[in-house]
C-alpha positions in Angstrom: 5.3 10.8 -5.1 4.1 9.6 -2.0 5.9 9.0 1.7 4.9 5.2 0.6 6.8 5.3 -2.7 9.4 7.5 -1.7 10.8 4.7 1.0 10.2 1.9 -1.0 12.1 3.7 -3.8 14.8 3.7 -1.8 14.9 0.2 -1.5 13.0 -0.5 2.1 9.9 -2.8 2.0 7.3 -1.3 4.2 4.2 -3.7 5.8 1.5 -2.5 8.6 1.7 -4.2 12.0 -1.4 -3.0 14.2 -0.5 0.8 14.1 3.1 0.3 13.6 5.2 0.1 10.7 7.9 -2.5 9.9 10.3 -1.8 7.6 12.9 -3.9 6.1 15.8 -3.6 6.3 15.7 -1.1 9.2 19.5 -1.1 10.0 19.7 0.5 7.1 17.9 3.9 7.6 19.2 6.8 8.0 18.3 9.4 10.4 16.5 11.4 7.5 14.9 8.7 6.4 13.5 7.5 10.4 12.8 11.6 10.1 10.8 11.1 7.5 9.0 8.2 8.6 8.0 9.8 11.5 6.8 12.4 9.9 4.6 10.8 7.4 4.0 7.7 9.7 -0.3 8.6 9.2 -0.5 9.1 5.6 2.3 6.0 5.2 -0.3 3.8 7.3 -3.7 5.0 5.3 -2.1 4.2 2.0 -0.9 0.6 3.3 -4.7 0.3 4.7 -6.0 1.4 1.5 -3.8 -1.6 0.1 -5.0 -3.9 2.6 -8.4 -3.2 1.6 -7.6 -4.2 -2.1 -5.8 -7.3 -0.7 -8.7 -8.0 1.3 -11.2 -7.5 -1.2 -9.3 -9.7 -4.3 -8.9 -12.6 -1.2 -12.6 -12.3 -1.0 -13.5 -12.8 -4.7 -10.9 -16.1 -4.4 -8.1 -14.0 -6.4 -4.9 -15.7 -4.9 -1.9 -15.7 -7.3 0.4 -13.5 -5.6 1.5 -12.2 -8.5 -1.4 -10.7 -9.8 -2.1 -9.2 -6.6 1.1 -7.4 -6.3 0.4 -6.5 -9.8 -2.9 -4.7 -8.8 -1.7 -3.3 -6.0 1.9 -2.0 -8.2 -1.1 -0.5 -10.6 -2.9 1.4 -7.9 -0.1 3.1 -6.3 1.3 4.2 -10.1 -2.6 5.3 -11.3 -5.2 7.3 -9.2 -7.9 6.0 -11.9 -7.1 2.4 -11.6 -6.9 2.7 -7.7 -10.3 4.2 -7.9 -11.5 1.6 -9.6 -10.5 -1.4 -7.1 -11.2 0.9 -4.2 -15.0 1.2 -5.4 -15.0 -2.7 -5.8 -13.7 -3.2 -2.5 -16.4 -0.8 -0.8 -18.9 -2.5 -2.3 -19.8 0.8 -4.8 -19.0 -0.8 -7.9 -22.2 0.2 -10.6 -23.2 -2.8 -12.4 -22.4 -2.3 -16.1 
């Protein structure tokens, strides 16, 4: 599991903010958890890029319905293949079929 799912698991909602994190709700961490956060803070922010990326990408193509795109992203972080798959699309290294 990663740092990423591991916090949100525990019931925080994590977004990027330049190259700090803002989680919600923060009066609710505990020490291990702001521990932990530190700890992982780099591999926390490269997955959330990687997201971003996505996000980017499916904006881009005029994919808007936030549901679907929180469906895509939900898909990624729960299977390497299908991550693969969107972050070939969104670097432009998709093979034509």
């Amino acid at each position: 599991m990663s740092a990423l799912s591991r916090i949100e698991k525990a019931g925080f909602s994590i977004v990027l903010a330049g190259d700090s994190l803002e989680i919600t709700p923060a009066s609710l961490l505990t020490q291990p958890q702001r521990e932990f956060l530190k700890s992982h803070k780099a591999e926390i922010i490269t997955e959330l890029s990687t997201y971003q990326k996505i996000i980017n990408w499916l904006a881009s193509i005029g994919e808007d319905d936030q549901e679907m795109i929180d469906e895509i992203i939900d898909r990624c972080k729960a299977d390497p293949e299908t991550l693969s798959y969107f972050l070939q699309r969104s670097n432009g290294t998709a093979k034509p079929h």
